[in-house]
PDB file of N, CA, C and O in Angstrom:
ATOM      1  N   UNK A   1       0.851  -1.178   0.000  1.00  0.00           N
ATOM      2  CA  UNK A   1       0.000   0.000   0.000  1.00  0.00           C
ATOM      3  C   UNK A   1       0.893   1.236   0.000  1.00  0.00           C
ATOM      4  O   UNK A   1       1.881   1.212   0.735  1.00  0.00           O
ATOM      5  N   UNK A   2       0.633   2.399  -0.805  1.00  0.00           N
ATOM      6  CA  UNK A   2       0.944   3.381  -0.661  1.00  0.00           C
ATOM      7  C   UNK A   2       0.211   4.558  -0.253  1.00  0.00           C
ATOM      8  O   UNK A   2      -0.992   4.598  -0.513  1.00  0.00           O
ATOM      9  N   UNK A   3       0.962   5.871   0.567  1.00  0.00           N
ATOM     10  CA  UNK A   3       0.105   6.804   1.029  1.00  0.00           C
ATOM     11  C   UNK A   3       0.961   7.770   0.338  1.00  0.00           C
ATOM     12  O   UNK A   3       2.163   7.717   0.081  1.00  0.00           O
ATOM     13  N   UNK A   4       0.109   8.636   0.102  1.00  0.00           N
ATOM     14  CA  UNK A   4       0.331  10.015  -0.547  1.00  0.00           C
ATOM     15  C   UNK A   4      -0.233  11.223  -0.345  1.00  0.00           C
ATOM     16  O   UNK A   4      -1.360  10.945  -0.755  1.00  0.00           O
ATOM     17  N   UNK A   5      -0.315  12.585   0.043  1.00  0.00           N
ATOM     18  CA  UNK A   5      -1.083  13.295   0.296  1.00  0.00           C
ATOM     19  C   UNK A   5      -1.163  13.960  -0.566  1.00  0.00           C
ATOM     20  O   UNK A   5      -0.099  14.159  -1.152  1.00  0.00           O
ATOM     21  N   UNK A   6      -2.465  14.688  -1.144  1.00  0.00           N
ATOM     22  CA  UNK A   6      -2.866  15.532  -2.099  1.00  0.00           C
ATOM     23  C   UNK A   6      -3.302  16.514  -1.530  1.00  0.00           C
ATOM     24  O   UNK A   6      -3.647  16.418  -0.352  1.00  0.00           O
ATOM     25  N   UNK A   7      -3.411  17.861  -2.302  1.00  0.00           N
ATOM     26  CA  UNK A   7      -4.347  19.851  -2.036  1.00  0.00           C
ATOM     27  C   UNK A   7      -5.052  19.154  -3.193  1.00  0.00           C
ATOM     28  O   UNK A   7      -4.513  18.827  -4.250  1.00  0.00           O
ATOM     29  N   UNK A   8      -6.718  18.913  -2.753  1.00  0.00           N
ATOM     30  CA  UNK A   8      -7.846  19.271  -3.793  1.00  0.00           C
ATOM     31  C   UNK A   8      -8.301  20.802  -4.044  1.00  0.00           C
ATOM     32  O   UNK A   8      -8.807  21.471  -3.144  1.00  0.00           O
ATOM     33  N   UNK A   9      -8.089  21.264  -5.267  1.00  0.00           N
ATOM     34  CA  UNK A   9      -8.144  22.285  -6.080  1.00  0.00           C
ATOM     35  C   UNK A   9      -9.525  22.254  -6.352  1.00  0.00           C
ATOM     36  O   UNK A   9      -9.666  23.434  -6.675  1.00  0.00           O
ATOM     37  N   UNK A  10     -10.581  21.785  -6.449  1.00  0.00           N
ATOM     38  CA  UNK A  10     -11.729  21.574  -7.376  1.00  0.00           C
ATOM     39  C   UNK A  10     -12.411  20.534  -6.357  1.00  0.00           C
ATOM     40  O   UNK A  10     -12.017  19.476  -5.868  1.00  0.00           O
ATOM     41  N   UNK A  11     -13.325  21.105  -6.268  1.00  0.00           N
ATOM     42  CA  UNK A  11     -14.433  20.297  -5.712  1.00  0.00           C
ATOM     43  C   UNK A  11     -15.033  19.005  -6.279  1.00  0.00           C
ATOM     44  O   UNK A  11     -15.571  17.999  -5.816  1.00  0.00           O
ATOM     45  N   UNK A  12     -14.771  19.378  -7.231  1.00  0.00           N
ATOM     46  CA  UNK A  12     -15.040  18.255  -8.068  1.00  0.00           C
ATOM     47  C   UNK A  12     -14.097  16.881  -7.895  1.00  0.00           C
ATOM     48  O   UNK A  12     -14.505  15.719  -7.871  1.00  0.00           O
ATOM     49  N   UNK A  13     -13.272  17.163  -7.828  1.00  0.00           N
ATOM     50  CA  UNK A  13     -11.901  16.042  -7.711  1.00  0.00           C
ATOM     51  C   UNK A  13     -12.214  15.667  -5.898  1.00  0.00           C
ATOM     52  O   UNK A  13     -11.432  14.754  -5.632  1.00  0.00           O
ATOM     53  N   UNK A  14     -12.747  15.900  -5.074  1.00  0.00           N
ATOM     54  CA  UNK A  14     -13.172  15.573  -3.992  1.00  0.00           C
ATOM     55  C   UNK A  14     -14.415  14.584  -4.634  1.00  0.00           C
ATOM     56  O   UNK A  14     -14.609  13.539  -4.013  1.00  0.00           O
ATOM     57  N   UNK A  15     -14.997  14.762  -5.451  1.00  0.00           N
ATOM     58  CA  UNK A  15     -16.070  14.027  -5.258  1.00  0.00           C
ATOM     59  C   UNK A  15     -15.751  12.843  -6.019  1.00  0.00           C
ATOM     60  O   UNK A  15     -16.292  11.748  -5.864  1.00  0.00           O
ATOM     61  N   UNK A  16     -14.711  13.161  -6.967  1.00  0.00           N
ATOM     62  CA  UNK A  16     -14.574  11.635  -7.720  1.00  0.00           C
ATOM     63  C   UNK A  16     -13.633  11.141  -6.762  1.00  0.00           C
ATOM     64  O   UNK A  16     -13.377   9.996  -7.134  1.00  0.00           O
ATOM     65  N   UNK A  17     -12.934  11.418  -5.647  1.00  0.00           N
ATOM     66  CA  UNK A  17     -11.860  10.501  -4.919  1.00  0.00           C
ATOM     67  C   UNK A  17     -13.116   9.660  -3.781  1.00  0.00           C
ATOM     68  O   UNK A  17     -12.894   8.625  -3.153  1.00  0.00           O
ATOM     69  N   UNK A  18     -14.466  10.489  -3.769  1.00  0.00           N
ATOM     70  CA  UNK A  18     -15.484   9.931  -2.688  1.00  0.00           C
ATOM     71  C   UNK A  18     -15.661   8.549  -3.581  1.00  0.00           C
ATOM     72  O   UNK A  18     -15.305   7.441  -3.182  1.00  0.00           O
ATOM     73  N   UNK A  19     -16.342   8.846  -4.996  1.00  0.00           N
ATOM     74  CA  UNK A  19     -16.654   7.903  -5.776  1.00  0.00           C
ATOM     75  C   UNK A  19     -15.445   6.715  -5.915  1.00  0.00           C
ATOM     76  O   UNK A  19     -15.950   5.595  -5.984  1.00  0.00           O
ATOM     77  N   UNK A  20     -14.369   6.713  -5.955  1.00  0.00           N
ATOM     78  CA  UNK A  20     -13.503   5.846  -5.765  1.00  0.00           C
ATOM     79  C   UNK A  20     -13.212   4.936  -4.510  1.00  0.00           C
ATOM     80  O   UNK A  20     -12.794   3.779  -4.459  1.00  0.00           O
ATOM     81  N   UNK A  21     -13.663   6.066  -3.234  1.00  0.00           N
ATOM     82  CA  UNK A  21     -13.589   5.156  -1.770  1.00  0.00           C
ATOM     83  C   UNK A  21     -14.774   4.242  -1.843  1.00  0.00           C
ATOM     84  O   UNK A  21     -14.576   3.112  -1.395  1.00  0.00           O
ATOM     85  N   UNK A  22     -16.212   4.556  -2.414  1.00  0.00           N
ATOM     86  CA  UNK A  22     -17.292   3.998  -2.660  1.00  0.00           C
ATOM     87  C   UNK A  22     -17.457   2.754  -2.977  1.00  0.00           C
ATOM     88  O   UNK A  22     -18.174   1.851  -2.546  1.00  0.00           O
ATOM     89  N   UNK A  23     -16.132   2.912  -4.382  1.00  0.00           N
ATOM     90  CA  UNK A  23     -15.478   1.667  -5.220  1.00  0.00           C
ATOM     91  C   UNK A  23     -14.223   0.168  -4.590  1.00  0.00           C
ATOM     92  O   UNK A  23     -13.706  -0.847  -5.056  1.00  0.00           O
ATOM     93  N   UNK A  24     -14.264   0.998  -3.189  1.00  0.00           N
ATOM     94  CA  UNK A  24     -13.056   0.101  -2.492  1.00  0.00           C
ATOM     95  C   UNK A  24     -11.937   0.473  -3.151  1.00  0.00           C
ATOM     96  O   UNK A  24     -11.018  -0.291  -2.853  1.00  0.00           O
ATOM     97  N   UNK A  25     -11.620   1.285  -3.894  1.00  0.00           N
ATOM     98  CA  UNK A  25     -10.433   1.284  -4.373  1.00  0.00           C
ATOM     99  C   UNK A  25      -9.311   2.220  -3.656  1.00  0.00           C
ATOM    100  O   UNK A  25      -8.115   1.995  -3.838  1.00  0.00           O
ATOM    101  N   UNK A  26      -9.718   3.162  -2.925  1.00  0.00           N
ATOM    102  CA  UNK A  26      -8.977   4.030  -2.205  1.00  0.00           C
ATOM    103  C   UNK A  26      -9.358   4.342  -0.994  1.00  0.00           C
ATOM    104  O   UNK A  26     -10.445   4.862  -0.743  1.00  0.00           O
ATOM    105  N   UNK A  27      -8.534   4.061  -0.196  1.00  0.00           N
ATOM    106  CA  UNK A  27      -9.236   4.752   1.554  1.00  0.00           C
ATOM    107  C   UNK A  27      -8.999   6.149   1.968  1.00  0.00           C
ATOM    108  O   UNK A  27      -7.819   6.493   1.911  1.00  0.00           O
ATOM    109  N   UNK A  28      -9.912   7.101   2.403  1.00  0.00           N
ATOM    110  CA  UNK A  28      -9.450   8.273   2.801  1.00  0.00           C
ATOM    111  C   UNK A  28      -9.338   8.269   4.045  1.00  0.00           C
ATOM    112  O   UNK A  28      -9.991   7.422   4.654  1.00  0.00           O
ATOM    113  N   UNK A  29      -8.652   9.023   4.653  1.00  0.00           N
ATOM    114  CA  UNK A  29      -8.183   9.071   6.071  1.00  0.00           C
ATOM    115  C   UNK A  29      -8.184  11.034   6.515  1.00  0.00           C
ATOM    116  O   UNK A  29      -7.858  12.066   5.929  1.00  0.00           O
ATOM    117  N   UNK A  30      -8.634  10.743   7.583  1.00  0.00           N
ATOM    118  CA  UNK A  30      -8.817  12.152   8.561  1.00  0.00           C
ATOM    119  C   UNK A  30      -7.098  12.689   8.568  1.00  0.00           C
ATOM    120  O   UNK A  30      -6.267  11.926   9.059  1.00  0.00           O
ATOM    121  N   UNK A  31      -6.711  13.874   8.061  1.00  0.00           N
ATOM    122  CA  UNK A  31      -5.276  14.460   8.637  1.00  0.00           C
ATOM    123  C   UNK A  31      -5.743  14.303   9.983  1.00  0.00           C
ATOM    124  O   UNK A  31      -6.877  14.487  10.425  1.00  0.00           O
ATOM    125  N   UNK A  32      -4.633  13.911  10.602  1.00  0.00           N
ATOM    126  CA  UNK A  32      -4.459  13.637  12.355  1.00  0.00           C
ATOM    127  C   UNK A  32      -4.045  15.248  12.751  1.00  0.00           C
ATOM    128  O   UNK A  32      -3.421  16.076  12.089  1.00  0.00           O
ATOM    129  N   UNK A  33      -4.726  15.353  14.268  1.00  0.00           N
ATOM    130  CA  UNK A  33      -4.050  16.662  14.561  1.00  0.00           C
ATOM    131  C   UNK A  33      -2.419  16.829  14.820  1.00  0.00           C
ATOM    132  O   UNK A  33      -1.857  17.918  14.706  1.00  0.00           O
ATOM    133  N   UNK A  34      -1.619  15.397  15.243  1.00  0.00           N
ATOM    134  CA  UNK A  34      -0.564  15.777  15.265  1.00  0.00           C
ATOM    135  C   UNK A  34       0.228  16.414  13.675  1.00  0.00           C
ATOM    136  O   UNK A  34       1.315  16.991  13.642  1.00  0.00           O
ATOM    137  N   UNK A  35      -0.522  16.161  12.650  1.00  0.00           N
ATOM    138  CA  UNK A  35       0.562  17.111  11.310  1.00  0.00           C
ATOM    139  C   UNK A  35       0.282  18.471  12.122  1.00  0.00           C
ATOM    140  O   UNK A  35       1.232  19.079  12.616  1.00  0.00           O
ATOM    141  N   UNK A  36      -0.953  18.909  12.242  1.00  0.00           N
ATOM    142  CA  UNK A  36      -1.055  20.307  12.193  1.00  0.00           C
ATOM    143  C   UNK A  36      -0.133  20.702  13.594  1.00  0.00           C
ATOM    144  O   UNK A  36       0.293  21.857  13.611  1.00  0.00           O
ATOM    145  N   UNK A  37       0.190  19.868  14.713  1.00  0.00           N
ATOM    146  CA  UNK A  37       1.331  20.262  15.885  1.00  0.00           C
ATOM    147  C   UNK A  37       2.604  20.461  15.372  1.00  0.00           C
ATOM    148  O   UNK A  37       3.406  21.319  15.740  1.00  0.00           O
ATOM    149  N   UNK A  38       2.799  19.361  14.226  1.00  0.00           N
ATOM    150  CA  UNK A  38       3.952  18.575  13.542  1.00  0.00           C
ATOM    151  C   UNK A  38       4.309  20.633  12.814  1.00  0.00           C
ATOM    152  O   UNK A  38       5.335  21.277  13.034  1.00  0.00           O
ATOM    153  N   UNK A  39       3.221  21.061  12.094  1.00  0.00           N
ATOM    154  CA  UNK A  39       3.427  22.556  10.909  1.00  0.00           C
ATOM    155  C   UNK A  39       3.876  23.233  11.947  1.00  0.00           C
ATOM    156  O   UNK A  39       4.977  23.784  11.933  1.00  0.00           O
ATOM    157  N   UNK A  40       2.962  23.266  13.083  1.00  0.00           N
ATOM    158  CA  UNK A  40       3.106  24.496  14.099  1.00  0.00           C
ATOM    159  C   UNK A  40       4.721  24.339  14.630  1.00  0.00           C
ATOM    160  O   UNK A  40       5.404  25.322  14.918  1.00  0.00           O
ATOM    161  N   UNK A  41       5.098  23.263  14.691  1.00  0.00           N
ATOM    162  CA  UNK A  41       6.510  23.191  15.238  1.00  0.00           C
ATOM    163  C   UNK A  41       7.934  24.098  14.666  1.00  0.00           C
ATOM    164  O   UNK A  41       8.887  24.769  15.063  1.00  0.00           O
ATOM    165  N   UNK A  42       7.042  23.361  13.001  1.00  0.00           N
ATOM    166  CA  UNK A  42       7.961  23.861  11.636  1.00  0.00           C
ATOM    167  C   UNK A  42       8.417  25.045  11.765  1.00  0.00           C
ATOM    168  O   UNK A  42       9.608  25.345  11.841  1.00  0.00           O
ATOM    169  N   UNK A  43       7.184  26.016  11.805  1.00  0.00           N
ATOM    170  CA  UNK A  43       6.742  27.446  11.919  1.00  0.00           C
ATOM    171  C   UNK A  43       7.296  27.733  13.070  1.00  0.00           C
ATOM    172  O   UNK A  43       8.507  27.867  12.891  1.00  0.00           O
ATOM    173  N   UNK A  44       6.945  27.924  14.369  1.00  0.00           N
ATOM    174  CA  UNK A  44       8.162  27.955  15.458  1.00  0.00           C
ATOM    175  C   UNK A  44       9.671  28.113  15.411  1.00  0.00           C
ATOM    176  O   UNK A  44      10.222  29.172  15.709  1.00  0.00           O
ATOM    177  N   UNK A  45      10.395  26.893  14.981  1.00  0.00           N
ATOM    178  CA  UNK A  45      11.046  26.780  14.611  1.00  0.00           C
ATOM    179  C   UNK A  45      12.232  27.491  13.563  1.00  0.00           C
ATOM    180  O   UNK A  45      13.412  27.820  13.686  1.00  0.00           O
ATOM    181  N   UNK A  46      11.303  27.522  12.571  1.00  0.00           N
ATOM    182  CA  UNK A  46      11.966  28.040  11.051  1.00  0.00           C
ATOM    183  C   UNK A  46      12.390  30.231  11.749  1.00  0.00           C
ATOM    184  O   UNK A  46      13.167  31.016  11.206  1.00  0.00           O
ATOM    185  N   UNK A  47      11.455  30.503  13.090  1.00  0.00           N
ATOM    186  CA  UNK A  47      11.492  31.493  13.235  1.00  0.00           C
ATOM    187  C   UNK A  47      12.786  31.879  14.234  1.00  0.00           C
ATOM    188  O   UNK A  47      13.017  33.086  14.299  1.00  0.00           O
ATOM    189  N   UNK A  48      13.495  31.159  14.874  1.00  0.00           N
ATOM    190  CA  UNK A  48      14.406  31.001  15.675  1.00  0.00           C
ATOM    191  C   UNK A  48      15.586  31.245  14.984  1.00  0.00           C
ATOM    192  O   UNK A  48      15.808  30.663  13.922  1.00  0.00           O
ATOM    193  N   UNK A  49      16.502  32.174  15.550  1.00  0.00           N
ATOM    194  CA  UNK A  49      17.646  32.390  15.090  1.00  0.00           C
ATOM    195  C   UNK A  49      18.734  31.676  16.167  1.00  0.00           C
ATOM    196  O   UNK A  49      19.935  31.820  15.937  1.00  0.00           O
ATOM    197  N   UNK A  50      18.312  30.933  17.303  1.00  0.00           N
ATOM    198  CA  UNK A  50      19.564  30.725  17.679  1.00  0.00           C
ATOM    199  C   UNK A  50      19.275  29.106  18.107  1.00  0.00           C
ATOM    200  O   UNK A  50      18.135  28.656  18.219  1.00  0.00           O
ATOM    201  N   UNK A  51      20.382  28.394  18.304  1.00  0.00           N
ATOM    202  CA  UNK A  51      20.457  26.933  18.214  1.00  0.00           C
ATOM    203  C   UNK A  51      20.547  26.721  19.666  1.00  0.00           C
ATOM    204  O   UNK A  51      21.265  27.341  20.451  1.00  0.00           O
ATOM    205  N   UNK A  52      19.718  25.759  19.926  1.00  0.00           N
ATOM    206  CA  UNK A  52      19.325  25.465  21.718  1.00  0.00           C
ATOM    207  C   UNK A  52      20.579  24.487  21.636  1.00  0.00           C
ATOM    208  O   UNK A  52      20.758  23.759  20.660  1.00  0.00           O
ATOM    209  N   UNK A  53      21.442  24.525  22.747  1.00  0.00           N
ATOM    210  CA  UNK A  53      22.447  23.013  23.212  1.00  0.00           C
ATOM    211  C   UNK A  53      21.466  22.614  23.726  1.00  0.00           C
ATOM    212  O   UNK A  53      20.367  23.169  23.732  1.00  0.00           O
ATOM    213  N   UNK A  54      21.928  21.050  24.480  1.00  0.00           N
ATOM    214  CA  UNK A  54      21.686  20.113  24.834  1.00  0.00           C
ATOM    215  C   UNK A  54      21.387  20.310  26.543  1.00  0.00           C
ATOM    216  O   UNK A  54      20.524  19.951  27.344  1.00  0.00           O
ATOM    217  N   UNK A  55      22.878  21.245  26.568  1.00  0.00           N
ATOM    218  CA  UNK A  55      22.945  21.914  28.051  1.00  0.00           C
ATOM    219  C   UNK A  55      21.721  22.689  29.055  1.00  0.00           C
ATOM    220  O   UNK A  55      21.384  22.680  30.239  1.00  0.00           O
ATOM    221  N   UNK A  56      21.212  23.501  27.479  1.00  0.00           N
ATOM    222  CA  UNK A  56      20.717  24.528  27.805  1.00  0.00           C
ATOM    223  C   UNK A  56      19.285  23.658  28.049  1.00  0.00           C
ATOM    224  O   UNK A  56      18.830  23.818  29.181  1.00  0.00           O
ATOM    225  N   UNK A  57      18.438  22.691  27.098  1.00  0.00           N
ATOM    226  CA  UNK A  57      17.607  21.908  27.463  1.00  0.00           C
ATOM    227  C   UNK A  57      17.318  21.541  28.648  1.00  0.00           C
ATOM    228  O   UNK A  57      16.268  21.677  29.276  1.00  0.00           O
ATOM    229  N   UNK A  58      18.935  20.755  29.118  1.00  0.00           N
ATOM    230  CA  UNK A  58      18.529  19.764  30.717  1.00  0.00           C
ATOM    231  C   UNK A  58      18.502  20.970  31.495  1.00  0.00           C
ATOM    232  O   UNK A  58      17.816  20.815  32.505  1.00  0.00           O
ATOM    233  N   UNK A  59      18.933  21.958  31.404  1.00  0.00           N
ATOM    234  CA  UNK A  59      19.141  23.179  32.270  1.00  0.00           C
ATOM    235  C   UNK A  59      17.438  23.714  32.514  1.00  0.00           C
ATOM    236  O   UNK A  59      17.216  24.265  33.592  1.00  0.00           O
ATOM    237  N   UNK A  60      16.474  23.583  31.709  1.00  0.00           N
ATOM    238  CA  UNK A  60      15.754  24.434  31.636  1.00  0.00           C
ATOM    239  C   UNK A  60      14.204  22.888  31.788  1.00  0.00           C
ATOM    240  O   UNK A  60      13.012  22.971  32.084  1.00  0.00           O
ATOM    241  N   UNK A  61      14.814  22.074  31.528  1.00  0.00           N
ATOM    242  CA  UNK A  61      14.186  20.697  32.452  1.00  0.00           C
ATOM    243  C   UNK A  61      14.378  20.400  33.756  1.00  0.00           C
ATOM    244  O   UNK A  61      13.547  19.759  34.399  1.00  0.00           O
ATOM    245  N   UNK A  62      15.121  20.694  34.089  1.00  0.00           N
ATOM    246  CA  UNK A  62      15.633  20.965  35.395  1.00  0.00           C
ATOM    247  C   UNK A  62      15.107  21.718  36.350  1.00  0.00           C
ATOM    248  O   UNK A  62      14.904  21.283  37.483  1.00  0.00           O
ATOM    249  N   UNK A  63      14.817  23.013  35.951  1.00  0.00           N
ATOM    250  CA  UNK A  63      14.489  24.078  36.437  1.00  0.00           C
ATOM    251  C   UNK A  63      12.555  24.128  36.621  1.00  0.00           C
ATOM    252  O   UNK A  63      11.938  24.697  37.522  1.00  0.00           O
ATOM    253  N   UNK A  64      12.017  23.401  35.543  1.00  0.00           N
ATOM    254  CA  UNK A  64      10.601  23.254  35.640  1.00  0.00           C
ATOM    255  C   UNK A  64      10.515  22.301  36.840  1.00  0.00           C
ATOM    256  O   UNK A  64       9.846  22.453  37.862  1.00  0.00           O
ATOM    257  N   UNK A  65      11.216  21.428  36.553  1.00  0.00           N
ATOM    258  CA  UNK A  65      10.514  20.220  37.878  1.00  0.00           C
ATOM    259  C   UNK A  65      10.811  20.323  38.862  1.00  0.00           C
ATOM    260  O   UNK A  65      10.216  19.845  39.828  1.00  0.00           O
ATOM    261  N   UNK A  66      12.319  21.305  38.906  1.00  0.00           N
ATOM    262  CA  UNK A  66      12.332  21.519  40.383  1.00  0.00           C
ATOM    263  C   UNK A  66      11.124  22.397  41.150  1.00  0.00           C
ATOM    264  O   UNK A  66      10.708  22.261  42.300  1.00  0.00           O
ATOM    265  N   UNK A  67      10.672  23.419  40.031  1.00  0.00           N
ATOM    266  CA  UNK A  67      10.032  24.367  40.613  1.00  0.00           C
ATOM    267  C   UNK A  67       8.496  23.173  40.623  1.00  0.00           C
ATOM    268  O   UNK A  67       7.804  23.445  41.604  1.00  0.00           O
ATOM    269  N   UNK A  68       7.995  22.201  39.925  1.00  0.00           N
ATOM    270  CA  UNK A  68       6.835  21.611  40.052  1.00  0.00           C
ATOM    271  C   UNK A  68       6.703  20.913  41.271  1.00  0.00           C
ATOM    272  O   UNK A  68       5.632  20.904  41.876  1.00  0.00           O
ATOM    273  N   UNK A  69       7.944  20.191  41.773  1.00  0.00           N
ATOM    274  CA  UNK A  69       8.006  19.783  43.482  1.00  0.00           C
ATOM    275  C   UNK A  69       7.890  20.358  44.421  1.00  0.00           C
ATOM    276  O   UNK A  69       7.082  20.095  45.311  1.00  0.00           O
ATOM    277  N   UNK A  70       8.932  21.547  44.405  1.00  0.00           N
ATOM    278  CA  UNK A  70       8.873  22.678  45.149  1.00  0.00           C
ATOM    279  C   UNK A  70       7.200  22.341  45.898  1.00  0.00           C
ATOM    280  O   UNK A  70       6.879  21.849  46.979  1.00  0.00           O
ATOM    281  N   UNK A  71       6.453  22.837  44.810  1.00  0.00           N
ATOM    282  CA  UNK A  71       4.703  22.781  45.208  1.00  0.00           C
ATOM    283  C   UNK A  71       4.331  21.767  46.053  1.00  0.00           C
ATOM    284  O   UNK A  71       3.153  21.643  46.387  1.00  0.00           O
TER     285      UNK A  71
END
């Protein structure tokens, strides 16, 4: 099996891919919300000019849980 994702342009081409699931020949599937977490990340990301270490991570993991015990 192969998956592929398509942009329907035309309404029309939505309705012949319905007519094809109809046919058993193609399954459509719901986009999951994780792509749209997956874009939002992208986007985040792509906006960042500076590169996180590894350091700076455990440093700042660190710092949440201490403060979540603390409580």
């Amino acid at each position: 099996m192969e998956t592929i994702q398509i942009d329907i342009l035309n309404p029309k081409a939505k309705k012949l891919l319905r007519d094809l699931a109809d046919l058993n020949l193609i399954k459509i599937n719901k986009q999951k919300k994780k792509s749209d977490f997956s874009s939002l990340l992208q986007k985040l990301r792509s906006k960042s000019t500076d590169e996180i270490s590894l350091d700076e991570i455990t440093d700042e993991v660190e710092q949440v849980r201490k403060e979540r015990y603390e409580k």
